[in-house]
VMD Tcl script that builds the backbone (N, CA, C; Angstrom):
set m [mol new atoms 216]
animate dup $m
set s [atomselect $m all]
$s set {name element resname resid chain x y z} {
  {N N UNK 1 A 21.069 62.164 82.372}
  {CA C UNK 1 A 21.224 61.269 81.248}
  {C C UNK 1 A 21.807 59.949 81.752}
  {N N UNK 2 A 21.592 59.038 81.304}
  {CA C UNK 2 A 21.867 56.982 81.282}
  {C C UNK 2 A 22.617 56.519 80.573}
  {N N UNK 3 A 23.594 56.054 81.066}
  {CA C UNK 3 A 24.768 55.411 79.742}
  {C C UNK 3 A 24.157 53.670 80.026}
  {N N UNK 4 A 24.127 53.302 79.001}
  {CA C UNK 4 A 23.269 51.755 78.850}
  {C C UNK 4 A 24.256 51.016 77.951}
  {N N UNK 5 A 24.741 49.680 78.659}
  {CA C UNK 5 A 25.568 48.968 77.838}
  {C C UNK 5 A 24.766 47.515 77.321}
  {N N UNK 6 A 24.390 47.046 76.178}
  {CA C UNK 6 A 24.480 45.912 75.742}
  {C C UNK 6 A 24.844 45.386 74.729}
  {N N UNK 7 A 24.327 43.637 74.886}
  {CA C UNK 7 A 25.545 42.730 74.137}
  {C C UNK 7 A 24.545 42.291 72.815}
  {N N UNK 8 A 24.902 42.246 71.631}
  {CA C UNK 8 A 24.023 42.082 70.488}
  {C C UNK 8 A 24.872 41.094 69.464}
  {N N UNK 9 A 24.573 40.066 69.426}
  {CA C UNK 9 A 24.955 39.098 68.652}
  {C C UNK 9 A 24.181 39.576 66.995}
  {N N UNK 10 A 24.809 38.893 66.134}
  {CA C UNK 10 A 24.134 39.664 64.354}
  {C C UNK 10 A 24.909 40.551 64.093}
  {N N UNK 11 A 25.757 41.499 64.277}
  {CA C UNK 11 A 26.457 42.317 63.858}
  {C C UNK 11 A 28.123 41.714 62.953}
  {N N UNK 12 A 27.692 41.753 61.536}
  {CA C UNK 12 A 28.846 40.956 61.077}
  {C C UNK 12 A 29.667 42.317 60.125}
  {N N UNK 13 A 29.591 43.519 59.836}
  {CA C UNK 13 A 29.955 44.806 59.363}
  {C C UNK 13 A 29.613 45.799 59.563}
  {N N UNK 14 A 30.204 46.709 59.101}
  {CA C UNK 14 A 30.073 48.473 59.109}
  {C C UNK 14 A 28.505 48.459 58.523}
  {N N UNK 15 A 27.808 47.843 57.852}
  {CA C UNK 15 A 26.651 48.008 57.436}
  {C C UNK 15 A 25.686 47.725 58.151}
  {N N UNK 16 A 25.614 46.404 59.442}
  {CA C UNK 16 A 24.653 45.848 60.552}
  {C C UNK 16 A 25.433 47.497 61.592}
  {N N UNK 17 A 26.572 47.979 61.687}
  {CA C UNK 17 A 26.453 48.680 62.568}
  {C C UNK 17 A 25.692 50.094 62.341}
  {N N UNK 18 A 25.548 49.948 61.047}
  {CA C UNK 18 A 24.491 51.463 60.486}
  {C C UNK 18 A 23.614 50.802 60.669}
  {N N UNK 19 A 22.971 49.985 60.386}
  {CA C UNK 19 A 21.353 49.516 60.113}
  {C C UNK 19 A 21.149 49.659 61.972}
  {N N UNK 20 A 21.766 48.887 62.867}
  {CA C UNK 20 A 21.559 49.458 64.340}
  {C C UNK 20 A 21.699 50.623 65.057}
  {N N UNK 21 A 22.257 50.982 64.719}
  {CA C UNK 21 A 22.669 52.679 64.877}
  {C C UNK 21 A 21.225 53.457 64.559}
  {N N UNK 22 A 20.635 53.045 63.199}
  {CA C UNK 22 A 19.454 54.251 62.974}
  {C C UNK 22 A 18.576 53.439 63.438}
  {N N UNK 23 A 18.548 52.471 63.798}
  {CA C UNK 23 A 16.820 52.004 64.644}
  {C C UNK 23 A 17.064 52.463 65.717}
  {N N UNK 24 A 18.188 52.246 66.676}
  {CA C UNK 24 A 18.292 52.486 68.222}
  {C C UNK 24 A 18.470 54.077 68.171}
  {N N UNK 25 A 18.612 55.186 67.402}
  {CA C UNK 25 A 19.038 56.247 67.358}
  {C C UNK 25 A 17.221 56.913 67.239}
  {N N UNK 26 A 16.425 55.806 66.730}
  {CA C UNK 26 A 14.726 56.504 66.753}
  {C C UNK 26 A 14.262 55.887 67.629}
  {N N UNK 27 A 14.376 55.690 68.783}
  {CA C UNK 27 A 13.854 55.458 69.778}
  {C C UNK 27 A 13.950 56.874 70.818}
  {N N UNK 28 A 12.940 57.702 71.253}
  {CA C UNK 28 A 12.803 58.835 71.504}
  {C C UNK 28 A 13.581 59.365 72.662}
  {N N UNK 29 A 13.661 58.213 73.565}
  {CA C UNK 29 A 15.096 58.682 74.285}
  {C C UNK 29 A 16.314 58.468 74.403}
  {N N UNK 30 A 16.777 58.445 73.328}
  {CA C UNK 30 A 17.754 57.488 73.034}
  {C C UNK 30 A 18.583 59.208 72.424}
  {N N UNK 31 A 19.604 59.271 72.706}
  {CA C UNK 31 A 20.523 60.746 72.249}
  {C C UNK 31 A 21.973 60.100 71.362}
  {N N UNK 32 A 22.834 58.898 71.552}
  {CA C UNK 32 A 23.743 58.968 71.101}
  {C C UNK 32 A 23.647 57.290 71.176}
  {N N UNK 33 A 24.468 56.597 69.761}
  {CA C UNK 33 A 24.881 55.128 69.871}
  {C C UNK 33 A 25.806 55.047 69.648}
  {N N UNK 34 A 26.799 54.109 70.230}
  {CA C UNK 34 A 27.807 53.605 70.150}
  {C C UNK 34 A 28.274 52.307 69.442}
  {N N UNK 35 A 29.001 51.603 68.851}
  {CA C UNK 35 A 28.981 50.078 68.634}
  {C C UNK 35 A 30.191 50.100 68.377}
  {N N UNK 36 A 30.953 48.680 69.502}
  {CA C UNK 36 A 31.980 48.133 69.768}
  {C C UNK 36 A 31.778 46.868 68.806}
  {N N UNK 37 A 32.095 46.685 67.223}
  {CA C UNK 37 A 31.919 45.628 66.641}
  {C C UNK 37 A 32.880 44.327 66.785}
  {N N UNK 38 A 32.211 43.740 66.882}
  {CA C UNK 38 A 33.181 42.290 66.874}
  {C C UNK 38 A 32.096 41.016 66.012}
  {N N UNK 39 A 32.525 40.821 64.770}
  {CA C UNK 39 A 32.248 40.015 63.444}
  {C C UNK 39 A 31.817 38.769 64.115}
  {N N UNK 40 A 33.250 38.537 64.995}
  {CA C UNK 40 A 32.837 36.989 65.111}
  {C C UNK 40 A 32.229 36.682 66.142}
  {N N UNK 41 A 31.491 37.672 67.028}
  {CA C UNK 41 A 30.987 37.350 68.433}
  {C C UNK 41 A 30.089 38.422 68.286}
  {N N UNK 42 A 30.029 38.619 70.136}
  {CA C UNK 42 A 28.914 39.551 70.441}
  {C C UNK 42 A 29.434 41.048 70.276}
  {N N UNK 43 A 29.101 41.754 69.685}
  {CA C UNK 43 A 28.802 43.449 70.168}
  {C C UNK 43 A 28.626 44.128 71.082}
  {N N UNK 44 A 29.531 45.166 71.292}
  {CA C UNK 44 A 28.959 45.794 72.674}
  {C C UNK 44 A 28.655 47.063 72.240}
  {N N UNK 45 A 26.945 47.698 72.502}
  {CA C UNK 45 A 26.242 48.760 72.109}
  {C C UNK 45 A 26.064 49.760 73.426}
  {N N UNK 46 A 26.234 50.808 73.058}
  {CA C UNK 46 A 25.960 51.911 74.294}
  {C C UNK 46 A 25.356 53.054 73.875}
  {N N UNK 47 A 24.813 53.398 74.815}
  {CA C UNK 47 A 23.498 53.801 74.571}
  {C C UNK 47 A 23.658 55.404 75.849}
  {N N UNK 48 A 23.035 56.661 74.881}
  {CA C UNK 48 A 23.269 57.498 76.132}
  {C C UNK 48 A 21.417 57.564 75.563}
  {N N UNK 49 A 21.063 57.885 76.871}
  {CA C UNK 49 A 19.569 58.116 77.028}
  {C C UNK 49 A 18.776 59.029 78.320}
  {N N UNK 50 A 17.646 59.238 77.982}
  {CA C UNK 50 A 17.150 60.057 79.101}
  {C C UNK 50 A 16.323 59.479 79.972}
  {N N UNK 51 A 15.914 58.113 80.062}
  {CA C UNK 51 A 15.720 56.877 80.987}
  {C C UNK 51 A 16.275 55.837 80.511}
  {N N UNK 52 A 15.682 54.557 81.344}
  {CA C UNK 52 A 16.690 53.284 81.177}
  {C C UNK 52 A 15.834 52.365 79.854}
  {N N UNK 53 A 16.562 51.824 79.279}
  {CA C UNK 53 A 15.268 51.402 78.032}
  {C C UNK 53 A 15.833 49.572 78.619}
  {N N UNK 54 A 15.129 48.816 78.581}
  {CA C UNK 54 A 14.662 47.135 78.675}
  {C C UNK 54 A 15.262 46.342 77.437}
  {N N UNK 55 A 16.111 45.675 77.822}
  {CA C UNK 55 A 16.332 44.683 76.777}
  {C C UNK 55 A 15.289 44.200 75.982}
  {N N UNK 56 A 13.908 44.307 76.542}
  {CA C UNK 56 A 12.983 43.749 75.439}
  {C C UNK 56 A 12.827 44.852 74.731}
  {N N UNK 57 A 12.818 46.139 75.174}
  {CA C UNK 57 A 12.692 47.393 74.314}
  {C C UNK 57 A 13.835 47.349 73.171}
  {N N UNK 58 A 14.940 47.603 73.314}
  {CA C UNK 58 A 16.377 47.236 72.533}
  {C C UNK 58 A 15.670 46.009 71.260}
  {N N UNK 59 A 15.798 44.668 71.616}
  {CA C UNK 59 A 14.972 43.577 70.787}
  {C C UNK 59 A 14.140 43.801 70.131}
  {N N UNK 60 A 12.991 44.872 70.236}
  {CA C UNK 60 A 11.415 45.270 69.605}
  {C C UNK 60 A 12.498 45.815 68.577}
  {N N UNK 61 A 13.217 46.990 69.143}
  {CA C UNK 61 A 13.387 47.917 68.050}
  {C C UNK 61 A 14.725 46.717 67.048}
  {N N UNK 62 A 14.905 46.170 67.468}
  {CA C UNK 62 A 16.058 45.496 66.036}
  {C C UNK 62 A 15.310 44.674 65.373}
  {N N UNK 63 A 13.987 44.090 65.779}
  {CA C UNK 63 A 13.278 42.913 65.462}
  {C C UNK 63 A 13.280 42.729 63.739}
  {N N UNK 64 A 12.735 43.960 63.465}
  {CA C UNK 64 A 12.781 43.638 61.897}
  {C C UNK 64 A 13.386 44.469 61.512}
  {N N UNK 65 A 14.828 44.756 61.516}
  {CA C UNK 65 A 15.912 45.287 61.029}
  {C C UNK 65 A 17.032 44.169 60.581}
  {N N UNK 66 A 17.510 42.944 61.054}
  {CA C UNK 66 A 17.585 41.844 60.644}
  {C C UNK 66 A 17.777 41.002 61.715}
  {N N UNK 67 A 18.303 39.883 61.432}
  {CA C UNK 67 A 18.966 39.016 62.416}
  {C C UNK 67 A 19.846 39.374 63.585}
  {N N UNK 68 A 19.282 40.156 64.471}
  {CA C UNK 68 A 20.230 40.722 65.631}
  {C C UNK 68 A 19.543 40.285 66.564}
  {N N UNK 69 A 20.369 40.020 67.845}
  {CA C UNK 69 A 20.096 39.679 69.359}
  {C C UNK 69 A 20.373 40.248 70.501}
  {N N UNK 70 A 19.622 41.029 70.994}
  {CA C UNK 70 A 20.167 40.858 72.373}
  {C C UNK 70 A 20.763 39.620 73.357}
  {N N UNK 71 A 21.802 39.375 73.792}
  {CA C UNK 71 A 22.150 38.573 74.688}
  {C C UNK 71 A 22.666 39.110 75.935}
  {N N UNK 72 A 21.934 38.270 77.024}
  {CA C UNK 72 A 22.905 38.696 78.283}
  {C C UNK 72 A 21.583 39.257 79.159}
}
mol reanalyze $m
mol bondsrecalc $m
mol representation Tube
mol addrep $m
């Protein structure tokens, strides 16, 4: 298993951290999410998985969930 850390700007409550939580949680290898919220900045998301997933992969899946970013 892969522990995967990234940084996601858009996360402004407990509600952007559910709405990310269940997109990144249906991504098929994806086993457990984490989210380190911070309102006024970036987020730090972790990710346990059974390969390495691509920041553009991460991005697809938030794309139309709302205004969230990968950065970094």
């Amino acid at each position: 298993m892969t522990e995967q850390s990234f940084s996601i700007d858009g996360l402004k409550c407990e509600g952007c951290v559910e709405t990310v939580t269940n997109a990144l949680s249906a991504l098929q290898p994806v086993h457990d999410v984490s989210i380190d919220l911070n309102a006024n900045g970036t987020s730090t998301v972790r990710l346990s998985t059974d390969v390495e997933l691509t920041r553009d992969e991460i991005q697809a899946a938030l794309k139309s969930e709302g205004d969230f970013s990968v950065v970094g």
